[in-house]
Backbone bond lengths (Angstrom), bond angles and torsions (degrees), N, CA, C in turn:
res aa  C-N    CA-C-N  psi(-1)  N-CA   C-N-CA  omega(-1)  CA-C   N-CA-C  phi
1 X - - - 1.451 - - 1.531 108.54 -
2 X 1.133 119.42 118.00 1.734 129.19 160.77 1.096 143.30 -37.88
3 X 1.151 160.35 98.66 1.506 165.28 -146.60 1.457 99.05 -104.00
4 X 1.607 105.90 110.06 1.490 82.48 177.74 1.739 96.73 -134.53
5 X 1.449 106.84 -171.46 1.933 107.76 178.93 1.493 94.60 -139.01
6 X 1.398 112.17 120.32 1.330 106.86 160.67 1.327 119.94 -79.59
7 X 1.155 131.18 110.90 1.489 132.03 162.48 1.429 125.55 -32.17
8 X 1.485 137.96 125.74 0.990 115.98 -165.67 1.817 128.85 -70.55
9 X 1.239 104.26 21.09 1.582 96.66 175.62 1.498 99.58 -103.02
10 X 1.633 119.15 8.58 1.401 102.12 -178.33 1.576 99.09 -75.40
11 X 1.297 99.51 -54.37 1.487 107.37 174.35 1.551 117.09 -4.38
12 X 1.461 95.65 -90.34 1.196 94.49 152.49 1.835 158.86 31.03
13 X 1.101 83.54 -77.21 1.844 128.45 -167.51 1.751 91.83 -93.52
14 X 0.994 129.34 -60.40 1.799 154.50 -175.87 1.634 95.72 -31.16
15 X 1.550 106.13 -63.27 1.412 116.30 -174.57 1.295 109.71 -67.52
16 X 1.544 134.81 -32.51 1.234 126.41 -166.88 1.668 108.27 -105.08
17 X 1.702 107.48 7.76 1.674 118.48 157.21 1.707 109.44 -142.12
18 X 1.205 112.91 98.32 0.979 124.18 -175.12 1.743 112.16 -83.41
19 X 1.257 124.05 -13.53 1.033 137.22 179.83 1.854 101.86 -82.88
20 X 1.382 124.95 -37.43 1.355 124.32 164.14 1.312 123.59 -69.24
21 X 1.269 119.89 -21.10 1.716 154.08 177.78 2.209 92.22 -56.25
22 X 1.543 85.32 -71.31 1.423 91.98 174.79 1.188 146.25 -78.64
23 X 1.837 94.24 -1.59 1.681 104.83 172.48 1.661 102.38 -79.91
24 X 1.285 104.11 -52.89 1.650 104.21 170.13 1.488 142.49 -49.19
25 X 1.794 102.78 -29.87 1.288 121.68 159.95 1.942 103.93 -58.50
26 X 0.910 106.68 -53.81 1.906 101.27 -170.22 1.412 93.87 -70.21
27 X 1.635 145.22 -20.91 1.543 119.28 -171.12 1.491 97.45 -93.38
28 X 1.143 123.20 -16.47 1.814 132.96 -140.03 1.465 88.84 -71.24
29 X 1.480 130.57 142.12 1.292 137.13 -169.00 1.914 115.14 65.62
30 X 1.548 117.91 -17.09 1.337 113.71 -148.62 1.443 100.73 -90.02
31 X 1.919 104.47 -59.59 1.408 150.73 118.52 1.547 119.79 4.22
32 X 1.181 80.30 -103.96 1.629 106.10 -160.76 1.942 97.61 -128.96
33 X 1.427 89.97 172.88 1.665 104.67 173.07 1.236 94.31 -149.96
34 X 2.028 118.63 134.12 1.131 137.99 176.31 1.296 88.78 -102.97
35 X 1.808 91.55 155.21 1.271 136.08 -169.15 1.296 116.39 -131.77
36 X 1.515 108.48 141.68 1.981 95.22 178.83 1.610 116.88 -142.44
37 X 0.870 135.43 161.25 1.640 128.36 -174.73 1.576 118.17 -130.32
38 X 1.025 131.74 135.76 1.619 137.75 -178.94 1.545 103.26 -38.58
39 X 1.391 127.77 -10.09 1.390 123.85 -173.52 1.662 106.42 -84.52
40 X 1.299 107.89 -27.99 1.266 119.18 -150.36 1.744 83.54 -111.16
41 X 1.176 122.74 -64.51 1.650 108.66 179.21 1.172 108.20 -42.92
42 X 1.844 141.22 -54.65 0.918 111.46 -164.95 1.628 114.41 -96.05
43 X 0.986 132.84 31.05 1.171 151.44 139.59 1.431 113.71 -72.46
44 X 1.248 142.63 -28.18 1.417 130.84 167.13 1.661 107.21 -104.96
45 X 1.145 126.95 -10.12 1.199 135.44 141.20 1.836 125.10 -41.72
46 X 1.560 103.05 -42.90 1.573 107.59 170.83 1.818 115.48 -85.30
47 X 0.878 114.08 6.64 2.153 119.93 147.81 1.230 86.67 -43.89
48 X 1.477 82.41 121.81 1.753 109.94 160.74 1.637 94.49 -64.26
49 X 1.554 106.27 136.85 1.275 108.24 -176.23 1.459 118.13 -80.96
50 X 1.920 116.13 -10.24 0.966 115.26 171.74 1.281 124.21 -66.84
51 X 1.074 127.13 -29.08 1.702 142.06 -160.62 1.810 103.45 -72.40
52 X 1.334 105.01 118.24 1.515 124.79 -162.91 1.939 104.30 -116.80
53 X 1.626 104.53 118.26 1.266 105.33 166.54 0.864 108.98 -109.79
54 X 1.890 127.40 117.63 1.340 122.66 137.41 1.976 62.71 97.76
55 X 1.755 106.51 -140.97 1.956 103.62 -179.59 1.263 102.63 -110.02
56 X 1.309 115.18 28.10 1.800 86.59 177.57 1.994 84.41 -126.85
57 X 1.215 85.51 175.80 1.743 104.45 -170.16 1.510 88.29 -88.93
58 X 1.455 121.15 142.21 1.192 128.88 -178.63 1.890 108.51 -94.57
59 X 1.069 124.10 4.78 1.595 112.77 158.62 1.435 108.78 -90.73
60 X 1.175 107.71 -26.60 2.019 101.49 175.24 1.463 92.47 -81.24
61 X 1.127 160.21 -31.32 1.414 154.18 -170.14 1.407 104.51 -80.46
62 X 0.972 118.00 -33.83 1.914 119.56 173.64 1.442 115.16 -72.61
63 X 1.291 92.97 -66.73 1.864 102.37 163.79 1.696 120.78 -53.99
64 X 1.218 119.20 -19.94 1.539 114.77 172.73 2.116 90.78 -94.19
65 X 0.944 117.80 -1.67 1.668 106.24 178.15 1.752 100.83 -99.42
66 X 1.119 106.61 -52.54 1.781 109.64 -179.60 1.626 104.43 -50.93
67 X 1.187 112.60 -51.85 1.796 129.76 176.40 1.405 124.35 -38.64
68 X 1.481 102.34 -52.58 1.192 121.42 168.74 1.084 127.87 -80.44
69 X 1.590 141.90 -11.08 1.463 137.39 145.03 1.881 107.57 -85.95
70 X 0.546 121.01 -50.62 1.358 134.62 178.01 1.880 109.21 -48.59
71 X 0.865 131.47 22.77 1.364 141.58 -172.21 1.708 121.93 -73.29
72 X 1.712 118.47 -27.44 1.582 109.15 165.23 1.686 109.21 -96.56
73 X 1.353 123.39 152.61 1.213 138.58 177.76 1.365 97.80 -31.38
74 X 1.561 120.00 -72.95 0.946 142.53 -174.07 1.585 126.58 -36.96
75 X 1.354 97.95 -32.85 1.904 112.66 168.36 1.564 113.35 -72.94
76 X 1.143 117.70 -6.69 1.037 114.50 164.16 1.529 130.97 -109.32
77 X 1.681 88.62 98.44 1.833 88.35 -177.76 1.170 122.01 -52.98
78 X 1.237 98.07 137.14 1.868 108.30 167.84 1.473 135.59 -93.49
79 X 1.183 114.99 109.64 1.686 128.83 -160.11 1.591 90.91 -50.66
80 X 1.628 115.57 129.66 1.802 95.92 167.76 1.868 81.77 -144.50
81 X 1.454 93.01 -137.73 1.232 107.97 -153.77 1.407 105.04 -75.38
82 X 1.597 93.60 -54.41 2.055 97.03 -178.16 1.603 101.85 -63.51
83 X 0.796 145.21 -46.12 1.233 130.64 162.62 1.487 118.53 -37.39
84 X 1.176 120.94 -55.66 1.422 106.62 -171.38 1.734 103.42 -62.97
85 X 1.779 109.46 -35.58 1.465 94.25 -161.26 1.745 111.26 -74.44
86 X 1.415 97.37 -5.59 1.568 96.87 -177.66 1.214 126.65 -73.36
87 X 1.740 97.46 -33.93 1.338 117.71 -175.46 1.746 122.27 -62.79
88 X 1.935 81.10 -19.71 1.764 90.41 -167.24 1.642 94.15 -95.21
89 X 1.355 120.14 -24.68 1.309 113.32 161.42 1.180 125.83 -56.16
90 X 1.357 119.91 -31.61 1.360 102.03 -175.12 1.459 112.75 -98.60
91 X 1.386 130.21 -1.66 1.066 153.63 -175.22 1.891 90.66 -70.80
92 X 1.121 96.02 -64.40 1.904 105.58 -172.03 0.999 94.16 -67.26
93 X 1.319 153.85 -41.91 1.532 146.54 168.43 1.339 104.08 -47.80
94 X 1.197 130.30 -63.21 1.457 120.05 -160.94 1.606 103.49 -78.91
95 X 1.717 142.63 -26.22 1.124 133.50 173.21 1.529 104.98 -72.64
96 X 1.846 123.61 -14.07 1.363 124.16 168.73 1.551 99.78 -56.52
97 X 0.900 101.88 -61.10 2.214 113.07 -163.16 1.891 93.39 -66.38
98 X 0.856 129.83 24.68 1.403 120.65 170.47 1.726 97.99 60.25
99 X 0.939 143.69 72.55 1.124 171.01 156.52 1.516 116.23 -61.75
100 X 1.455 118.57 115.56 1.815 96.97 -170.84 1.652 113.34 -125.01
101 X 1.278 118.86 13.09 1.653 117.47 145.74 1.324 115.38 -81.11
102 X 1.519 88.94 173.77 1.891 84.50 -168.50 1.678 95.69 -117.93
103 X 1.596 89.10 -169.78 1.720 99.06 -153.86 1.610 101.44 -68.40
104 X 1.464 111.08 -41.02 1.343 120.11 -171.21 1.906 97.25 -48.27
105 X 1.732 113.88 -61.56 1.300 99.83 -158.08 1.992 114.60 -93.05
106 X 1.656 99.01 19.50 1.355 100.30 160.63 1.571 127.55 -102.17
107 X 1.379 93.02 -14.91 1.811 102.76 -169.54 1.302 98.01 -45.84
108 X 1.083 120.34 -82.71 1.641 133.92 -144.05 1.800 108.95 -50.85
109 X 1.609 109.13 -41.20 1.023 113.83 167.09 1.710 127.21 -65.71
110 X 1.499 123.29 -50.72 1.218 134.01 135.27 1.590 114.75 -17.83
111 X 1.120 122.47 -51.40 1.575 117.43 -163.43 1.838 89.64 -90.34
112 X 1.278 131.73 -38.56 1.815 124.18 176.99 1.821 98.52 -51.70
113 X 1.501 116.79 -48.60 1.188 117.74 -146.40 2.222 91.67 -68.66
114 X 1.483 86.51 -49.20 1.700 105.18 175.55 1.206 94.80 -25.32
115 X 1.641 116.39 -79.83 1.534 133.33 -155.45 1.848 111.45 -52.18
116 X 1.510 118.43 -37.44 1.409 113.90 171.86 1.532 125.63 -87.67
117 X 1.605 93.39 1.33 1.668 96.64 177.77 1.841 95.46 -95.70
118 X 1.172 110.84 -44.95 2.134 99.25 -167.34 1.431 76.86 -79.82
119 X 1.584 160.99 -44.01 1.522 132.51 -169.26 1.356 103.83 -53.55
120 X 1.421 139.18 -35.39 1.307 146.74 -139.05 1.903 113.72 50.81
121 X 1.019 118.91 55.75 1.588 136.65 -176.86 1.917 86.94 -91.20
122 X 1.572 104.24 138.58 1.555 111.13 -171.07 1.537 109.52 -103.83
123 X 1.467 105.39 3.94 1.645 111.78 -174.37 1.179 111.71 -129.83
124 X 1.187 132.99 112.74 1.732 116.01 129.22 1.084 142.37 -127.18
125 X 1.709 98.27 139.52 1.736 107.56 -167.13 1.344 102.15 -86.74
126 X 1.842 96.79 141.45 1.960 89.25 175.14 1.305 96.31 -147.24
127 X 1.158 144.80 147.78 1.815 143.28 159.93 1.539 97.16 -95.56
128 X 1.070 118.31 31.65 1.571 108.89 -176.93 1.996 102.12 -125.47
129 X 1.258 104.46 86.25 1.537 120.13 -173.20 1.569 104.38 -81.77
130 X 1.173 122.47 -10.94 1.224 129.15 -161.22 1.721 114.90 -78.35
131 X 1.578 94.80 -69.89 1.098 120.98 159.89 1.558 149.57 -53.43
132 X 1.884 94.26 -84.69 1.231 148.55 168.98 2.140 98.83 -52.46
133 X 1.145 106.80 -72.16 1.399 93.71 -172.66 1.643 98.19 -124.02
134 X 1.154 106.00 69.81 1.502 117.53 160.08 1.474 110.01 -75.91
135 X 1.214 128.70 164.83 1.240 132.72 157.04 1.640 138.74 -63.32
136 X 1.512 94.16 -28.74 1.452 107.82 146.96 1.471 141.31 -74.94
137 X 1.166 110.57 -23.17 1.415 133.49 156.01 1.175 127.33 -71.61
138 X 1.229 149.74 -36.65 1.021 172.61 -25.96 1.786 82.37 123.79
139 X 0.942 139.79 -94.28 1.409 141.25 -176.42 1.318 94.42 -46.63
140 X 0.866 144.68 -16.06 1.750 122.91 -161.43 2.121 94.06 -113.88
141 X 1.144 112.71 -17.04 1.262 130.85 177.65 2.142 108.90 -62.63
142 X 1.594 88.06 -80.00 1.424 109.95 158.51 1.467 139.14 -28.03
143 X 1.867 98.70 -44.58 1.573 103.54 176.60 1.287 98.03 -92.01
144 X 1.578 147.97 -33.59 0.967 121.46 170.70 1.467 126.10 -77.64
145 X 0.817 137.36 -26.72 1.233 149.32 107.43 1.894 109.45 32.64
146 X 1.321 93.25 -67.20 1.673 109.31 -148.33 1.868 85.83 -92.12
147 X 1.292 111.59 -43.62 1.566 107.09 -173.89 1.322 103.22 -90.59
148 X 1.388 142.68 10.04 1.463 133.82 141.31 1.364 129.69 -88.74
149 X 1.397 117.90 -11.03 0.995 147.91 175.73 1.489 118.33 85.61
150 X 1.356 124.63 38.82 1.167 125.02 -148.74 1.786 109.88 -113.61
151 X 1.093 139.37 118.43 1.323 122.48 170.50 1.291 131.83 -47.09
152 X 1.518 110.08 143.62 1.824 106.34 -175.63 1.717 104.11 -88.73
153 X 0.935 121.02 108.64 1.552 121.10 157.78 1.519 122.87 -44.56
154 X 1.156 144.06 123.51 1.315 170.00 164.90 1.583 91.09 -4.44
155 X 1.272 124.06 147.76 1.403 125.35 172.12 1.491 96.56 -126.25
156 X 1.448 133.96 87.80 1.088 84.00 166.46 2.344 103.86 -143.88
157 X 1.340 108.91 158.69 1.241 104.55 -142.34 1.434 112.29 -77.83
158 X 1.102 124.81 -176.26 1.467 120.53 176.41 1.133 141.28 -60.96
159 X 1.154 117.25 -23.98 1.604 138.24 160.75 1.236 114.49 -47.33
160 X 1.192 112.71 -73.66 1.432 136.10 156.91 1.145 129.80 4.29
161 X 1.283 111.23 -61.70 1.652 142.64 -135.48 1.663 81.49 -116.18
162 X 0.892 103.63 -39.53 1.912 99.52 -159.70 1.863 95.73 -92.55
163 X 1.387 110.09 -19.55 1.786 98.93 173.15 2.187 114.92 -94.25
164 X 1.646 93.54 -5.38 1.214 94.97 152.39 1.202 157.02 -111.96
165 X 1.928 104.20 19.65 1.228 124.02 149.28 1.082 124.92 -63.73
């Protein structure tokens, strides 16, 4: 069975295909088991609370999707120390490689990727190509990675994941 982290833009995506919502509901435990981290809740926690899909407000629709896979104590990673120092490792890795976002709009993503590498989680889903699984990122992941001795977890993007259900 698979360990995986949805990134929070899958979230996202979930509400505006509800039919993928429910392909994942029938594998969820069967499959795989999702995982989630305080980086990523309170990141779908900051939805403007005004913003309405369809009639319901889309931060209670995210938070009832994270909620609902996320169900033992234990699925919820806990932000600690090696996480933070990883996050800042890989942060200095990627401003090493000439890197051209900044710290503010890599942290949060950096610190999800942190959290499934010290859990040892073998997946992560992300629709965020930009950032999140850039090629520079993604390189800056890997080399630290390789000189901490740590395994790289699966990158792989949302598309993906949803044409191999």
């Amino acid at each position: 069975m698979k360990r995986i982290l949805f990134d929070t833009s899958v979230y996202g995506r979930l509400i505006s295909e509800p039919e993928i919502l429910e392909k994942i509901k029938s594998k969820y435990k069967e499959e795989f088991i999702i995982y989630g981290c305080s980086t990523i809740r309170k990141e779908l926690k900051e939805t403007p609370k005004h913003i309405v899909h369809g009639k319901k407000k889309v931060q209670i629709e995210l938070l009832n999707i994270y909620d609902s896979f996320i169900i033992k104590e234990n699925h919820d990673l806990k932000y600690n120390k090696f996480v933070e120092s990883l996050t800042l490792d890989y942060i200095k890795e990627y401003k090493k490689n000439k890197g051209t976002f900044s710290y503010a709009s890599l942290k949060e993503d950096f610190a999800i990727i942190a959290t499934a590498t010290i859990y040892q989680l073998e997946i992560i889903i992300s629709d965020d190509k930009r950032t999140m699984f850039s090629s520079s990122a993604i390189k800056s992941y890997k080399n630290v990675n390789r000189r901490h001795g740590l395994s790289d977890p699966e990158f792989k993007d949302y598309e993906k994941f949803r044409q191999e259900l």
